[in-house]
C-alpha distance (Angstrom), angle and dihedral (degrees) to the residues before:
residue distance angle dihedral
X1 . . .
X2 3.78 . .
X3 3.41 129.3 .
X4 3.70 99.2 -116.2
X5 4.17 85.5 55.3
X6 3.90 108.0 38.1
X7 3.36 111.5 121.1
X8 3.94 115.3 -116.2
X9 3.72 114.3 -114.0
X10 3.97 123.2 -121.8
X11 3.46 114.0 -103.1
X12 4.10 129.3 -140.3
X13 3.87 82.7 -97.4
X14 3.68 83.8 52.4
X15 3.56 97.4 44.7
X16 4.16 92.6 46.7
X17 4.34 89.3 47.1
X18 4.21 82.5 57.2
X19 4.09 84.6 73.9
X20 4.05 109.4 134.1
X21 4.36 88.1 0.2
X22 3.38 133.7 109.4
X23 4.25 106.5 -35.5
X24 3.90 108.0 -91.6
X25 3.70 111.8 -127.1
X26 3.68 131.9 -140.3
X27 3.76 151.4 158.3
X28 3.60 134.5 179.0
X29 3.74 120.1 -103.1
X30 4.30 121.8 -177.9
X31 4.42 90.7 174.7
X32 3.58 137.6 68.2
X33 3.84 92.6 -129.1
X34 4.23 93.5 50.3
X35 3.56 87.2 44.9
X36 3.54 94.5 53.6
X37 4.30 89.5 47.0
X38 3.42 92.2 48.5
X39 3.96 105.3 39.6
X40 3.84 97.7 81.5
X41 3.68 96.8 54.5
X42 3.69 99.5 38.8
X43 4.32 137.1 82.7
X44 3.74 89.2 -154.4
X45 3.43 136.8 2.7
X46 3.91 113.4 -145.3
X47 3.99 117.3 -152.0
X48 4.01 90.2 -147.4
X49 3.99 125.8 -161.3
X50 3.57 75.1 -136.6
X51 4.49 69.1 91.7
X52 3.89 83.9 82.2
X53 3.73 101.2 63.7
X54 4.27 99.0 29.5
X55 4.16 94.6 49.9
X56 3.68 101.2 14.2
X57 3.42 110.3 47.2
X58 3.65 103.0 -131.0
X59 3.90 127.0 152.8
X60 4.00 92.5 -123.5
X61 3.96 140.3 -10.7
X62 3.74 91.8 -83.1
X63 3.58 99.3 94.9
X64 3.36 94.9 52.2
X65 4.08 113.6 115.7
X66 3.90 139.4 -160.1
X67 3.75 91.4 -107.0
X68 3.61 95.4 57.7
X69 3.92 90.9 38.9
X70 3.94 83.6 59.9
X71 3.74 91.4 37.1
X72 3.59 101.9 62.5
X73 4.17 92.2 27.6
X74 3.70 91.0 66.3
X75 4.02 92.1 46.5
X76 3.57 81.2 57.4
X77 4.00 102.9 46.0
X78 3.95 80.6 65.0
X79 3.64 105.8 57.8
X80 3.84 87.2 45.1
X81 4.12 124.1 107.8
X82 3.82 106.9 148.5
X83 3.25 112.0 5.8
X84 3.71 131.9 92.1
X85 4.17 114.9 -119.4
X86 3.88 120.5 -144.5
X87 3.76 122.9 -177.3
X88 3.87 130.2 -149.9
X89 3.35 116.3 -127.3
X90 4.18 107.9 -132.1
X91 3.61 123.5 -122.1
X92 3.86 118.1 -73.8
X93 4.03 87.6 15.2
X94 3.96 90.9 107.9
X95 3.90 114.4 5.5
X96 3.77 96.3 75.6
X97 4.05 86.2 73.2
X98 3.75 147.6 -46.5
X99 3.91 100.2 -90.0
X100 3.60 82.0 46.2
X101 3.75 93.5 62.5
X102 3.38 92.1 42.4
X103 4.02 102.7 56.3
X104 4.34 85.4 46.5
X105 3.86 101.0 42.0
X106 4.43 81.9 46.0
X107 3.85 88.1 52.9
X108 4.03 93.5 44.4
X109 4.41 86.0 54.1
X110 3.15 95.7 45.5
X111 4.03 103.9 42.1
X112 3.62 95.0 38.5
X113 4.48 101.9 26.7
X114 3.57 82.8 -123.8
X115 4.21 116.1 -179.9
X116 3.92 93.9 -145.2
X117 3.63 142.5 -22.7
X118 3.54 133.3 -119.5
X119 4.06 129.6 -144.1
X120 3.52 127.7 167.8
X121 3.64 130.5 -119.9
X122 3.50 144.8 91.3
X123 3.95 137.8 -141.4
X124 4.05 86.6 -8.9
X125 4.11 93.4 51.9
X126 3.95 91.7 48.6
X127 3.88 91.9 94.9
X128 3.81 92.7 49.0
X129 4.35 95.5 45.8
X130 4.30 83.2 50.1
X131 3.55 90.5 50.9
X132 4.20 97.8 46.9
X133 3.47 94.0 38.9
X134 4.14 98.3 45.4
X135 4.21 75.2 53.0
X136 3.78 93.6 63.7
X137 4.55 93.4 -100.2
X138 3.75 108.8 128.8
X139 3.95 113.3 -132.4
X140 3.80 137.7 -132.9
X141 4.16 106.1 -177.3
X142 3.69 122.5 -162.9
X143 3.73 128.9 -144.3
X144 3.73 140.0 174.2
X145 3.53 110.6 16.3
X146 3.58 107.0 38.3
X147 3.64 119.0 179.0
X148 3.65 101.5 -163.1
X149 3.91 89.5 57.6
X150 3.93 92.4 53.1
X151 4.15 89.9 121.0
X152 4.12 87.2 56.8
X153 3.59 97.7 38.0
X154 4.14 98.2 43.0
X155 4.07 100.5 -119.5
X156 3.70 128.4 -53.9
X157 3.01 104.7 -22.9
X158 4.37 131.0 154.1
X159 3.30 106.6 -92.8
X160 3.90 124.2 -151.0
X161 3.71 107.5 42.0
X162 3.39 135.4 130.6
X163 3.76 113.3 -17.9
X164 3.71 86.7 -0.4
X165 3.79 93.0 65.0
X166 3.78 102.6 85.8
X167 3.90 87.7 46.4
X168 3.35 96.2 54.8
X169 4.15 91.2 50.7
X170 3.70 86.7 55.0
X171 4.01 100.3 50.2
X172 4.32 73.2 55.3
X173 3.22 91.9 56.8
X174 3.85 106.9 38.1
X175 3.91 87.0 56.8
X176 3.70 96.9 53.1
X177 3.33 95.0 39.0
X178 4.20 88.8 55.2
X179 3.86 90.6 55.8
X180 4.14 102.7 -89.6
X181 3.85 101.9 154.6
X182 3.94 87.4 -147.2
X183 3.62 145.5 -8.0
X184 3.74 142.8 -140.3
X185 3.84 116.8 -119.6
X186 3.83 111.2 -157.6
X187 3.37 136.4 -168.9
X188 3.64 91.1 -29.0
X189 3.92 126.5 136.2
X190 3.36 111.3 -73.2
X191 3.97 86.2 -133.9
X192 4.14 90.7 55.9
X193 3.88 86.3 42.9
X194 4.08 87.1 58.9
X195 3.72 89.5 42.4
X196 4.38 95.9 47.2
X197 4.27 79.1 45.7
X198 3.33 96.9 51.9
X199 4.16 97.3 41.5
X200 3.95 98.1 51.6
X201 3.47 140.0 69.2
X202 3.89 94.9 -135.8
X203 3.70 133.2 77.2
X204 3.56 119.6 -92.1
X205 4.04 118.4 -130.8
X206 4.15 113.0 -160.3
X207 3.20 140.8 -149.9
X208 3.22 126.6 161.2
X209 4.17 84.2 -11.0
X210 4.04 121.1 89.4
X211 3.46 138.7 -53.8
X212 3.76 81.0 -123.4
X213 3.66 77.8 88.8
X214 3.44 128.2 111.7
X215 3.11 92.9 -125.8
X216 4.12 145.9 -14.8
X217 3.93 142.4 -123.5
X218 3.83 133.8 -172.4
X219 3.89 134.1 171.5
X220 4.01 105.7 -102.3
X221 3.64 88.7 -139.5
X222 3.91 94.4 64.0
X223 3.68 87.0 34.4
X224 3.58 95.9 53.8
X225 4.21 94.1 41.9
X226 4.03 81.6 -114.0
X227 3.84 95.8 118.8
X228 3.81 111.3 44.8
X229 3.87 107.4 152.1
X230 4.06 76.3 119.0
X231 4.04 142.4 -20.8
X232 3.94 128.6 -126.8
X233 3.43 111.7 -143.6
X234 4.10 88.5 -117.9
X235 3.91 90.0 57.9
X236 3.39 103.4 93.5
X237 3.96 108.8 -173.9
X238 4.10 116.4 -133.8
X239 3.75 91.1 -172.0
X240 3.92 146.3 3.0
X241 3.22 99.6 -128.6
X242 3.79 94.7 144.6
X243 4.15 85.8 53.6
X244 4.38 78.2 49.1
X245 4.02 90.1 52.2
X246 3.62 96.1 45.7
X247 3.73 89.3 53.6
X248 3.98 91.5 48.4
X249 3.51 101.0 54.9
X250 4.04 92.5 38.3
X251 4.07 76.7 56.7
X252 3.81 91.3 46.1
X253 3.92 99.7 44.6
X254 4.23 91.6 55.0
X255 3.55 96.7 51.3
X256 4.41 84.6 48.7
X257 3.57 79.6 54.8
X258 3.62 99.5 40.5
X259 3.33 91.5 50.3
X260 3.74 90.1 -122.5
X261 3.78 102.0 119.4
X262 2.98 124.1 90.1
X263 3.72 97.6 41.7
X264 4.01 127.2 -176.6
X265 4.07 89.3 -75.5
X266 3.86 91.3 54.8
X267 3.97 105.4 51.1
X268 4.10 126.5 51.2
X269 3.29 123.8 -109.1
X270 4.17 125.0 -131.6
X271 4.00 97.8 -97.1
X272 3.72 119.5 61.0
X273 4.11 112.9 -133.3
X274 3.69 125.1 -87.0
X275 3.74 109.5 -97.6
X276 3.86 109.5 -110.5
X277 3.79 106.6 -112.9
């Protein structure tokens, strides 16, 4: 696509005026060639620390650090056109204080041209989304689930029920209220999810919530049936295509052995072609 035809990407501002509309689309994307697959569908395209456990191999999010965050957000940033890129902010890159937050999510924009970051936290992360977003970086908060608090919340678990309702609805609140232009809702009850859509001003982003929502997100690799180490129930798979690759390269490593690949068409003969006159 040229210059002169590439399709502006929404903004936060644009994002935040889709409250109520059409349902905003998204997926997460950590490589130039998923970015580029996913970018004409999607609203946003979110460069998750979910990156830690579908490339890296690590047990949870935790390990996940700024230079991979910036890594993997850049790789993104180039397969883009349309969409709008938002980058997670990795554990201990933001909760240690506001100025802290401030000098990270700064280096994550400008490395990787990032739109917005997102953090996650509730009530307690209200003081650090006011003092990023009065300093000109957009916001995507984070409530219920929230992966990078797995050791205080005992695994992943539904957050929001019960007693736990009510505190839920406030970490919704506290984040729009400090100036996020959205939020994630995960694995929350789909009946809370309504009720947090219906209370505040900003759009909604599910997972594992309601398609009350304003809108929804999933990671491409469950999506996809790339990433299958294990399935949440809200990860509904729209292809096998790691069940596909398995079969390919079972297919490619008994014609190695077979001595069947490469055939003729594959390898290069002595004499180089006649030019074409």
């Amino acid at each position: 696509m040229s210059a002169t035809s590439r399709i502006k990407a929404p903004t936060p501002s644009d994002i935040m005026a889709r409250k109520g509309g059409t349902p905003l689309v998204s997926l997460t994307a950590y490589t130039t060639p998923i970015a580029q697959l996913v970018d004409p569908h999607c609203d946003f395209v979110l460069v998750g620390d979910s990156v830690g456990m579908v490339l890296h191999g690590l047990p949870s999010t935790l390990g996940v650090t700024m230079d991979m965050m910036c890594l993997h957000g850049a790789a993104v940033a180039r397969g883009l056109e349309r969409a709008m890129m938002v980058v997670d902010m990795p554990f201990g890159s933001y909760e240690e204080s506001p100025e802290q937050a401030f000098r990270n999510a700064a280096r994550l924009m400008r490395e990787t041209g990032a739109a917005a970051v997102k953090l996650e936290g509730g009530l307690a992360m209200a003081p650090t989304i006011q003092h990023l977003t009065s300093r000109s970086i957009p916001v995507m908060a984070h409530v219920g689930l929230t992966p990078q608090a797995i050791n205080t919340l005992g695994g992943y678990k539904v957050q929001g029920r019960g007693d736990d309702r009510a505190k839920v609805m406030a970490d919704a609140q506290a984040v729009s209220d400090a100036g996020a232009f959205s939020v994630v809702l995960e694995k929350v009850p789909a009946s809370l999810a309504d009720e947090i859509t219906a209370a505040i001003p900003i759009p909604t982003i599910g997972i594992g919530a309601s398609a009350g929502c304003d809108g929804q997100i999933l990671v491409v690799d469950d999506m996809l049936g790339l990433f299958t180490a294990f399935k949440p129930k809200f990860a509904k798979r729209y292809a096998t295509l790691g069940e596909d690759a398995d079969k390919a390269i079972a297919a490619y490593a008994d014609e190695v052995r077979a001595r069947s690949f490469p055939a003729a068409e594959h390898v290069f003969g002595d004499a180089a072609p006649e030019p074409k006159s």
